[in-house]
N, C-alpha and C positions, 0 to 999 in steps of 0.2 A: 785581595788588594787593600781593603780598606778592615780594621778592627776597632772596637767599641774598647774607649779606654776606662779607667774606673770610675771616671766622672758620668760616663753613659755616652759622652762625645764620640762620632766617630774621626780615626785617624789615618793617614797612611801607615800599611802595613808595609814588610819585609817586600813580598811580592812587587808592590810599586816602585820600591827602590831598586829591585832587579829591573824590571822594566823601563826605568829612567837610564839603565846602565852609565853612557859614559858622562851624564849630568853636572856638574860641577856643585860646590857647593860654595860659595864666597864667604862664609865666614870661614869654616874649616880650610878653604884655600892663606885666607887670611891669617888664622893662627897656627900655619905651619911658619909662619917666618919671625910673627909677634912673640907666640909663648916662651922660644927657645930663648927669647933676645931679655925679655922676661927673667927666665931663670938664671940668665948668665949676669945678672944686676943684683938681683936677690942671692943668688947662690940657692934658692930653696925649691921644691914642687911646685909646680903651678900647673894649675886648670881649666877649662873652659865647659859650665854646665850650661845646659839648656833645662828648660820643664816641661815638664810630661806629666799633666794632671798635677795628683799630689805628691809629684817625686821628683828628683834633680835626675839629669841623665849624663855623666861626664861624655861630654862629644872629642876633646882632643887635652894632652898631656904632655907635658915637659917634665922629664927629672934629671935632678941633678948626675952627675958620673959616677959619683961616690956619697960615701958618708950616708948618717940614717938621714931616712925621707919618709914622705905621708906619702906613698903609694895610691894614687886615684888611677886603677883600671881604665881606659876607655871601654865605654859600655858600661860600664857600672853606674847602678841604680842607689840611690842614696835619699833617705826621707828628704821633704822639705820642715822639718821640725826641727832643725838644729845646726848649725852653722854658719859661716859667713857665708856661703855663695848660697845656701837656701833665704836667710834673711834676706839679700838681696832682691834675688827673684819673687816673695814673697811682697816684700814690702812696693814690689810695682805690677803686682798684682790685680786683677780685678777683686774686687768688695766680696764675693763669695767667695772667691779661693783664699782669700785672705779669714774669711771667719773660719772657715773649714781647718787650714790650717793652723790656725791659733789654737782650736780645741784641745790638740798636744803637744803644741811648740811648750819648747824650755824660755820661749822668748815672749814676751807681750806685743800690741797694739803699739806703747808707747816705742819701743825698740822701734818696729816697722815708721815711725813717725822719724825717729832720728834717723835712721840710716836713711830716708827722702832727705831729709835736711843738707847733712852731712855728705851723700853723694857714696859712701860706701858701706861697710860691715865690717866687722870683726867676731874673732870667738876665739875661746881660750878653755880648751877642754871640754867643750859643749858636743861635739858630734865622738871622737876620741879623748878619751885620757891624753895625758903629755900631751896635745897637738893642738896649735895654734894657728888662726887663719886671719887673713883679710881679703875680701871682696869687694868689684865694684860693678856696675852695670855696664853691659854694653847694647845698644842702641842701634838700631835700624834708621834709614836716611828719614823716615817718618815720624825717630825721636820716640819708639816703643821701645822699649826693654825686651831683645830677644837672647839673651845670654849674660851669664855672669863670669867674669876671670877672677881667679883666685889664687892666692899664694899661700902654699902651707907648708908647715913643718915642725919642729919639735921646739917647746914652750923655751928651753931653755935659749935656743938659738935665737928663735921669732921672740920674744919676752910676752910681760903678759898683756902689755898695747902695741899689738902689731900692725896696726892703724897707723900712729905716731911713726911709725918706721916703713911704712912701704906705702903708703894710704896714696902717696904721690904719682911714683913708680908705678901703679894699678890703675890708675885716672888715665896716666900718659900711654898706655899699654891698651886699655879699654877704647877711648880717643882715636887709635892706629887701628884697632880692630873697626873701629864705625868708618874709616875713611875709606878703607875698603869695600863698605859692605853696597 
């Protein structure tokens, strides 16, 4: 029911989530209606991670119908060491997950500093070649950071500040996700 994640934390396991069976879960209730709405504004991939220790978990997915796209599995596991939606979750982080991760982020302190500032992320061939992102936080009614939405897709589309062009669109999307939660 319960397993020791790599931080030494225990967590819920697979087991308790069968047990919960028919549970709901209100964010993923939530980003079935937001993500889509999401990709049909951007035209591009978009995302919803969670964190898990020292790794992003994609929890739910939008892609586009056509055309090339950044493909994020749900289920897939993906460092917290490089991207928008890791910077994210990172930078609202607690003080040791935050040192932990910086050890081999491509990104510094100062980064985690701006994206609090600023309210989102970006990245431009930091986790893939060609692929560009922007993220922003989404919030619990308590005002914690329990997930990050993100939009991705190929640099030429997304350019190389894909902040400057969706940074808004990601706020008002992240905003919809917390009003639900």
């Amino acid at each position: 029911m319960l397993r020791r994640g790599s931080d030494g934390r225990w967590r819920p396991g697979a087991a308790l989530a069968e047990l919960a069976g028919g549970a709901t879960d209100p964010l993923l209730d939530a980003a079935s209606s937001v993500l889509p709405r999401l990709r049909d504004i951007t035209g591009e991939s978009v995302q919803l991670y969670r964190r898990d220790g020292m790794q992003r978990i994609c929890v739910s997915a939008a892609e586009p119908p056509s055309g090339l796209r950044d493909t994020v599995p749900v289920g897939a596991r993906l460092p917290m060491t490089a991207g928008s939606g890791a910077k994210v979750l990172a930078a609202w982080s607690d003080p040791g997950t935050q040192r932990s991760v910086l050890v081999d982020a491509v990104y510094g302190e100062r980064t985690l500093l701006e994206v609090r500032r600023r309210g989102w992320a970006q990245s431009v061939a930091e986790r893939e070649p060609g692929v560009a992102s922007v993220a922003a936080p989404v919030r619990d009614s308590s005002g914690a950071v329990v997930a990050a939405v993100s939009v991705s897709g190929p640099i030429d589309r997304m350019g190389r500040r894909p902040g400057a062009r969706w940074a808004a669109d990601l706020l008002a999307a992240a905003e919809a996700l917390q009003s639900r939660l």
